[in-house]
N, C-alpha and C positions, 0 to 999 in steps of 0.2 A: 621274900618270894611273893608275899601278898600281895605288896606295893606294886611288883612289878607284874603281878596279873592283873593288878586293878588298872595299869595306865596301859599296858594291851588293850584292855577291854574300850578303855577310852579313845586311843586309836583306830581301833578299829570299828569301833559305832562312828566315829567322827566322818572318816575314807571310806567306810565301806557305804555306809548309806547317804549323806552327802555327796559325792560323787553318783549316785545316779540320777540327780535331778541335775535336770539341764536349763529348767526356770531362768532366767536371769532376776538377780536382787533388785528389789526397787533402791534408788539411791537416798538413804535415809542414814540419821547419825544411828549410833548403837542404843540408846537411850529407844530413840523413838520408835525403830525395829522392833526391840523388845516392848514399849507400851505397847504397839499396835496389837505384835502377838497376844498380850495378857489381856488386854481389851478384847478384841474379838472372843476368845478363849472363853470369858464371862460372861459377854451377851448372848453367844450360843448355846448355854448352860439350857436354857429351857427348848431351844430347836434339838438337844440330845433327847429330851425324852419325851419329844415327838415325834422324832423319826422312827425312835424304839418302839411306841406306840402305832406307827405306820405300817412299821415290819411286819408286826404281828397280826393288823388288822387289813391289810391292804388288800388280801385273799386267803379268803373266811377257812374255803377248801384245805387251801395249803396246810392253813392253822391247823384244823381239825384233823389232817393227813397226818402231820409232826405231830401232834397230840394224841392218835392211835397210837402211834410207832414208840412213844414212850412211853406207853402203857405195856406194850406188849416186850419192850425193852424190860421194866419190871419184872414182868409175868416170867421171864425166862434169867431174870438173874441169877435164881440158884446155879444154871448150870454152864452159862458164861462166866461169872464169877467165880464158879470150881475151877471152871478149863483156866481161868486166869490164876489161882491161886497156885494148881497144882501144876501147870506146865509151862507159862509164861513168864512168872514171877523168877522160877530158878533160873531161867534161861537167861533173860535178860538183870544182869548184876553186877553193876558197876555203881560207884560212885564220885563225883566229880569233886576236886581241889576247893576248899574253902576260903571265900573270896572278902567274903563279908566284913570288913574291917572297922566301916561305920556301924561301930552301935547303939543301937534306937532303943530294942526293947520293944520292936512291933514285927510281930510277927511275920508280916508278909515281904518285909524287911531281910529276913533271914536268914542263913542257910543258901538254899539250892536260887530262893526267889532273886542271889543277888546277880543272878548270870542275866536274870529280866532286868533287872534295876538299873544296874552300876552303868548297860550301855545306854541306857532311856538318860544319865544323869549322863553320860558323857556326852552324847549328840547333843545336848540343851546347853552345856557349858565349853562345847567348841563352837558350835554354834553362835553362840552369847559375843563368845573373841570375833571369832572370823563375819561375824553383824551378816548371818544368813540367817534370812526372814524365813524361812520354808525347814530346815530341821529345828528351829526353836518350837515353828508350829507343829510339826512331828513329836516330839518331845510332849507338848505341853499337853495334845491329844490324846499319848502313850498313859500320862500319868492319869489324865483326865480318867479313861476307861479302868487302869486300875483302880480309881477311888471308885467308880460305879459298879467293878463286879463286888469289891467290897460287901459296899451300901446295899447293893439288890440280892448276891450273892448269900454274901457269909451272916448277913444282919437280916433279912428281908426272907429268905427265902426258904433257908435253913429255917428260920422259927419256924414258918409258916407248915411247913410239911412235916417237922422234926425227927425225920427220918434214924432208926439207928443204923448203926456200922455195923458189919458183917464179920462175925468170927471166922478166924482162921485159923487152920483153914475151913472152908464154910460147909465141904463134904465130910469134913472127919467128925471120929464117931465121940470125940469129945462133949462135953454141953457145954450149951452157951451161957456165959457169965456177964452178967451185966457191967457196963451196960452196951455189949456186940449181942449180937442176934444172927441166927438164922435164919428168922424169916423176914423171904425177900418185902413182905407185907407192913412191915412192924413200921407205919409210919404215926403221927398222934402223937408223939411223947414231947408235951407241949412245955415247953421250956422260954426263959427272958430271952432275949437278943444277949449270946456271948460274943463280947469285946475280942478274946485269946479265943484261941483253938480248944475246943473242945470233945471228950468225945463222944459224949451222950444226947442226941436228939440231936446231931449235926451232919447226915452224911449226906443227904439232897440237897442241891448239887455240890459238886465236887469243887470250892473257888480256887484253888489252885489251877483246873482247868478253867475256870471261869478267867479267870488273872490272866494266866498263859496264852491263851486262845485270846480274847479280847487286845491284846502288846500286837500280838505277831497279825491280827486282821487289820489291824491301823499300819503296819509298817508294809503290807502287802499292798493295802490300798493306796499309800501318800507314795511309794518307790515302783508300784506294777511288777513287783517280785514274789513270787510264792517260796521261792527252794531255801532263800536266806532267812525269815522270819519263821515259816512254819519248821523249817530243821532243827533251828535254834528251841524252838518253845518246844518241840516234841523228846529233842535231846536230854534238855534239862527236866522236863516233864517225867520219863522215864529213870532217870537216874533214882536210885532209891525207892526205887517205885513201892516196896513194900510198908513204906511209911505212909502212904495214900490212905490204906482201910477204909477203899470205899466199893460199894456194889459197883458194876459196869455201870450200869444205866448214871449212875451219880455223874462218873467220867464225861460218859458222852453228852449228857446235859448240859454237863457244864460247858464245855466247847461249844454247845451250841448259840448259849445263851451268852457267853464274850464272844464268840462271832457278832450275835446281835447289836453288844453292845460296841463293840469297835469300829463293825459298819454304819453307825448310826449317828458313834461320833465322829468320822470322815465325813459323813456327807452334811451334817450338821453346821462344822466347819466348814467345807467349801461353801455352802449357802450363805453362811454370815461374811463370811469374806466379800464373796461376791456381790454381796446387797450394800456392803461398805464402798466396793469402787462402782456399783451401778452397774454391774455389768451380769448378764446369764452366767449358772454356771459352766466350765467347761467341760464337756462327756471326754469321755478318754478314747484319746484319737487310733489307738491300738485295739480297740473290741468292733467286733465286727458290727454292725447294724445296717436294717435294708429295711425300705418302707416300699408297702405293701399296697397295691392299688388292684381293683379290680371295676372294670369299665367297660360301660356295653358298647359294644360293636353292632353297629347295621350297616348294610348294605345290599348289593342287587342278588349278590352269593351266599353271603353270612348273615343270620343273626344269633349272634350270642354274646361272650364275657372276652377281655382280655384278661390276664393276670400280668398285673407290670409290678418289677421290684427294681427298685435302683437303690445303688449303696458307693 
């Protein structure tokens, strides 16, 4: 039964997101397809964490706007995290067929993470046969951002804050036993970079949603699909969701910050790409844009401004 969810799975990454690219292949053997891919891949390595750097500094406002807002995301965990503990958690209860056959011994590897994984590995290895240049690059970029929410994530970021995890449930009149906490505050508890999952000084941000959200922003960006990528990452996201133990704010961090990091490696990519055939990159011909002119008008009747917009 395993076997034959894992070659669905393969299938259906193969047809389902290969078929909405309408790209035509450049005509290259299989070999050289694939160097091109792994090539670009590596030189782009340093434009990923400059565009993540762009992201965040490109308008200071915005920064600072997102940066209130997750403050006061904090400030009010206790009692989104209670509404989460005590009314959303029972609600939503299911859990999904064990897929995972490959075993690693790395955690993100595991479990719930193989329903991300298994199709990132099947679109690279249909891909690889059918010598399409564009899902091996999907693929390679998929994997790319999960080693970055990792690294920034789970290694990087988690120390940095060392947030604890949130008893549960967070309003009951239990005490808290280390090392969960009640309070939404309890951040400091400085800890090495853990390798495995831990639960002590780890619950800012969430890399599960860091992982999830980051998969499903690259596959939204390289296909111009939202309803397939983010279904998928939100489905498998909540499944089990009681195994998470993390404040809200952790959650929605985390998605914001693999948002960051999948949009950063999309455009990262297209710019390397493009700089290897010499060519601009391309805007995506399906979003609206209108450029914006404003020009003075005189004459014997008027003086004043036009407003001209063409798109």
């Amino acid at each position: 039964m395993k076997k034959i969810t894992l070659l669905f799975f393969v299938f259906v990454s193969i047809n389902c997101f290969a078929q909405m690219d309408s790209i035509p292949v450049q005509k290259s053997n299989h070999f050289q397809t694939a160097g091109r891919v792994i090539k670009n891949s590596v030189l782009s390595v340093p434009g990923d964490f400059t565009e993540m750097g762009h992201t965040v500094s490109c308008d200071w406002k915005r920064t600072a706007l997102y940066a209130g807002g997750i403050v006061g995301l904090i400030a009010t965990d206790k009692i989104t995290t209670g509404f989460l503990h005590d009314h959303i958690e029972p609600t939503v209860n299911y859990s999904l067929p064990k897929i995972d056959v490959i075993k690693t011994g790395i955690d993100w590897a595991q479990g719930n993470n193989a329903y991300m994984l298994y199709p990132i590995l099947g679109l690279y290895a249909g891909s690889l046969v059918a010598n399409h240049e564009k899902g091996q690059q999907v693929a390679v970029n998929a994997v790319k951002s999960i080693t970055y929410s990792y690294v920034i994530s789970h290694l990087f970021l988690k120390t940095i804050f060392a947030r604890n995890r949130p008893q549960r449930p967070v309003n009951g009149n239990e005490p808290a036993e280390a090392p969960w906490t009640k309070d939404n505050w309890d951040f400091g508890n400085f800890h090495r970079p853990y390798i495995q999952s831990r639960a002590d000084g780890t619950a800012f941000p969430s890399f599960h949603a860091t992982f999830y959200f980051s998969v499903a922003k690259v596959f939204q960006m390289e296909y111009n699909n939202y309803w397939i990528p983010y279904t998928i990452a939100t489905g498998v996201f909540l499944a089990d969701i009681k195994g998470h133990n993390h404040w809200v704010s952790d959650l929605l961090v985390g998605g914001l910050v693999g948002t960051i990091i999948g949009k950063s490696v999309v455009n990262s990519s297209r710019k390397q790409i493009a700089k290897n055939n010499g060519t601009a990159v391309i805007e995506n011909p399906k979003k609206f844009r209108m450029q914006k002119q404003l020009v003075p008008t005189i004459s014997s009747s008027l003086v004043g401004f036009h407003f001209v917009g063409s798109f």
